[in-house]
C-alpha positions in Angstrom: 23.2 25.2 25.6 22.2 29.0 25.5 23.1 30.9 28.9 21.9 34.1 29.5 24.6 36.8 30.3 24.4 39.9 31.9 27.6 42.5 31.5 27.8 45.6 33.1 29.7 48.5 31.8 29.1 47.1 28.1 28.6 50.0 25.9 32.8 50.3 25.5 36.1 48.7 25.8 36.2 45.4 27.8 32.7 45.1 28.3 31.8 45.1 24.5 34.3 42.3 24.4 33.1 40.1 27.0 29.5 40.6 25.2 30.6 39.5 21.8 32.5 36.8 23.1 29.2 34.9 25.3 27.1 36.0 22.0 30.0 34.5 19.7 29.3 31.1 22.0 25.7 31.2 21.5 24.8 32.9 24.4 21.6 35.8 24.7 23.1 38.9 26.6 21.8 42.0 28.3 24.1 44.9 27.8 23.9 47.3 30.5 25.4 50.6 30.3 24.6 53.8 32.0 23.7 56.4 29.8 25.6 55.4 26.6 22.6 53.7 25.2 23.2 54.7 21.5 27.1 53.5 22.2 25.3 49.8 23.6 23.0 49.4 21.0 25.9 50.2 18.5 27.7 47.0 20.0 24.6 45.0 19.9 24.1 45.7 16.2 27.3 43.4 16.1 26.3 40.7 17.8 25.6 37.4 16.3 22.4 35.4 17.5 19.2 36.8 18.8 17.9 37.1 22.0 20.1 40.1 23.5 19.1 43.3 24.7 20.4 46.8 26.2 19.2 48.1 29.3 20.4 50.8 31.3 20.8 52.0 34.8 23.0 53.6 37.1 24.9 51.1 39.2 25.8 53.9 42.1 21.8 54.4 42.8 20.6 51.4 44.7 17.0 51.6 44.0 17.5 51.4 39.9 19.1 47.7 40.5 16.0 45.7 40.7 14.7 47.0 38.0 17.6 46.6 36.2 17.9 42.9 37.0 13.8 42.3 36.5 14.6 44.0 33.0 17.3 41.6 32.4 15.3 38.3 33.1 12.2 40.0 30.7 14.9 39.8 28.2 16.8 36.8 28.3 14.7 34.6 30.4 17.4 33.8 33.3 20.6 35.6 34.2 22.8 32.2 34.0 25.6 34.5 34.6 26.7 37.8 35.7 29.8 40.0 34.7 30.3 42.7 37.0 32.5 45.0 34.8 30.9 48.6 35.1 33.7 51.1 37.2 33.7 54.6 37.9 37.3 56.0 37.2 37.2 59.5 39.2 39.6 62.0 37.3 38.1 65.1 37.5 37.7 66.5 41.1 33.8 68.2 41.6 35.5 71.1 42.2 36.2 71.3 38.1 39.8 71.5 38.3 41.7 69.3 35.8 44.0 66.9 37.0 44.3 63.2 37.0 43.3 61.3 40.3 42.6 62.5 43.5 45.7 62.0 45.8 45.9 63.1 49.0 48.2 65.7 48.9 46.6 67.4 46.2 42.6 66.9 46.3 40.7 69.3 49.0 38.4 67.4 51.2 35.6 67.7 49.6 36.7 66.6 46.5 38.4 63.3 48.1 34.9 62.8 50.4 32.9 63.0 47.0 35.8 61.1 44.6 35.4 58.2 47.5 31.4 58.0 47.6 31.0 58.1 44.3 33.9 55.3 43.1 32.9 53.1 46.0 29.1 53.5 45.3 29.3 52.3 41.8 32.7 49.8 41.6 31.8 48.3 44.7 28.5 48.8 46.1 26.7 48.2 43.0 28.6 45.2 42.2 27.6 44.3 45.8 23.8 45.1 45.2 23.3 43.9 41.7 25.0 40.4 42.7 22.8 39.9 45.4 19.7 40.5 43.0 20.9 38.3 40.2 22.2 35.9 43.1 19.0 35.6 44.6 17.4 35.1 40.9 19.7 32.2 40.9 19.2 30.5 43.7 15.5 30.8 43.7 14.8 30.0 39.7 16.1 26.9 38.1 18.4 26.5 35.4 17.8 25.5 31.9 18.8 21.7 31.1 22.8 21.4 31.0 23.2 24.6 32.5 24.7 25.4 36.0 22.9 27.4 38.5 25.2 30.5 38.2 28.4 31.8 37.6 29.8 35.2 38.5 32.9 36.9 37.2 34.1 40.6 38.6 35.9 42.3 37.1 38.9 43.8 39.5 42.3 45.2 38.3 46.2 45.1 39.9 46.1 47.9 41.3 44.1 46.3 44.2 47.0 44.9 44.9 50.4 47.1 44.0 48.3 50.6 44.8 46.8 53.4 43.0 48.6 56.7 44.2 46.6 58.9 42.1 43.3 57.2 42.2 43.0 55.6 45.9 39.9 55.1 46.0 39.9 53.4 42.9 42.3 51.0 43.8 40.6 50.0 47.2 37.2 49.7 45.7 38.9 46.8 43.5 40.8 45.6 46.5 37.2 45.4 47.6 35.6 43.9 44.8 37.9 40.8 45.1 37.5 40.4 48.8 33.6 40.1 48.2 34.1 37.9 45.2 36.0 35.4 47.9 33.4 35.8 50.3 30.3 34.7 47.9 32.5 32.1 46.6 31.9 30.5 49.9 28.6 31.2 50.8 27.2 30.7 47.5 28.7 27.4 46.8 26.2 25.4 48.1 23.8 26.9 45.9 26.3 25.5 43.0 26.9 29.2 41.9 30.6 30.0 41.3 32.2 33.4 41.6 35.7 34.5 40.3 37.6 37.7 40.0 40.2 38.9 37.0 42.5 41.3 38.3 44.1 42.7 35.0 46.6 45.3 34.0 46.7 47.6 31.6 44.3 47.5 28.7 44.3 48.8 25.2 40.9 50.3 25.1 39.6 53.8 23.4 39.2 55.0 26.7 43.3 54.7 27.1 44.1 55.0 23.4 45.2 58.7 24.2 47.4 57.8 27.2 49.1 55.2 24.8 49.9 57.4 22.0 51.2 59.9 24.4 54.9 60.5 26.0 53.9 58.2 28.3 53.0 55.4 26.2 56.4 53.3 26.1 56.7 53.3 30.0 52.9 52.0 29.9 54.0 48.9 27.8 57.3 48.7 29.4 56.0 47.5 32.4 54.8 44.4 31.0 58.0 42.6 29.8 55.8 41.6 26.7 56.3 45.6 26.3 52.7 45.8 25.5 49.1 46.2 26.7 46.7 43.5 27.2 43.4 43.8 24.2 40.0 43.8 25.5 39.7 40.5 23.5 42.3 38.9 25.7 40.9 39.6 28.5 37.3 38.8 27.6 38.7 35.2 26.6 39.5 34.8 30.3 36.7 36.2 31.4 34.6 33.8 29.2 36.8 30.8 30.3 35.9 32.1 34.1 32.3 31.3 33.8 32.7 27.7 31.9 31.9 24.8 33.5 35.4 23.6 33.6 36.8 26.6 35.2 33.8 25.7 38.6 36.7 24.6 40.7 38.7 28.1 40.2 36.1 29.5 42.3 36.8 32.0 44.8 40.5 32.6 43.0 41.5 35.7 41.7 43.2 35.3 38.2 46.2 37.9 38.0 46.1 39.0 34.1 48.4 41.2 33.8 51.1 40.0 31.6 53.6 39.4 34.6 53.9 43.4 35.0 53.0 42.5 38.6 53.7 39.7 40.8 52.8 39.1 44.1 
């Protein structure tokens, strides 16, 4: 039976993935992106089916949300599930000076007050906001013939967990992101809507193809003992698997996927 599958962030990298992979299953999916719209609509030339669509909206302004989710349901009908993928990755202090991260020894206080509002405004407050739209659409809407009520994946990462040095607030707006996974996963139960969180590692993506290639690049895949990165295929897979039916009882866990470069 056809779902209909929201993924935020999917104009690139793992979020083009996780759209091919729902539309590979027969799914109809919304694309959101931010700006990239001719990047989306690139991705959903490749999609097979009908039924999808691109819409786009910033996640770190509130009031664009609704719309965003009311867009959504025009296209697809129902939001049967939700990936909340879209992160902000704050490299580049306001001030304009170039240098990876924000860490505390080396970022003035404005730039760390501005890196902090703006990562947590979009990698966890709009994950926070749009969930509670598409949840309420869940809850308050019913589900197509043979499919569940709701499923919700986020989309976290490791460094929640072992620390981001250079990108703090990165790493505690993840830490975030799988602490409100855990607390939907109880509350929304009832409603037979299940939420899970990935937490991977590093990715092969475009976006990190350059940090790869560079000096850097064997320490990067050393620290998996695979000595590689993860694809954005692989960790769609997982993603997909997360918001099966037979994944419902994995609710409120948060899969480590990080090819045991981190174990807790």
């Amino acid at each position: 039976m056809s779902r209909g599958v929201l993924v935020t962030g999917a104009s690139r990298g793992v979020g083009a993935a996780v759209a091919k992979v729902f539309a590979a299953g027969g799914d109809r999916v919304v694309l959101h992106c931010r700006g990239a719209v001719d990047k989306a609509e690139a991705v959903l030339r490749t999609l097979p089916g009908d039924g999808h669509a691109v819409v786009a909206a910033d996640l770190g302004e509130a009031a664009e949300i609704p719309a965003l989710v009311e867009e959504s349901v025009t296209a697809i009908g129902r939001i049967d599930v939700l990936v909340n993928n879209a992160a902000l990755f704050v490299d580049e202090p306001v001030s304009g000076s170039r240098r990876i991260g924000h860490p505390l020894a080396e970022t003035s206080y404005e730039d760390w007050v501005a890196a902090w509002r703006r990562t947590l405004a979009v990698n966890l407050e709009g994950a926070a906001h749009l969930t509670w739209c598409v949840a309420r659409q869940m809850i308050d809407t019913e589900p197509a013939d043979g499919v569940r009520r709701g499923a919700i994946v986020n989309v976290g990462s490791r460094g929640a967990f072992r620390g981001e040095p250079d990108v703090p607030a990165y790493g505690a707006s993840k830490a975030g992101l799988h602490a409100l996974g855990q607390s939907l996963a109880v509350s929304l139960a009832p409603h037979d809507i299940t939420v899970t969180s990935i937490a991977p590692g590093f990715i092969a993506t475009d976006m990190t193809q350059e940090w790869l290639a560079g000096p850097d690049g064997d320490s990067i895949r050393a620290q998996s003992p695979f000595n590689r990165a993860a694809t954005a295929e692989e960790v769609a897979a997982a993603i997909h698997w997360l918001a099966s039916g037979p994944a419902g009882w994995s609710s409120g866990a948060v899969l480590d996927f990080n090819g045991a470069s981190y174990l807790h």
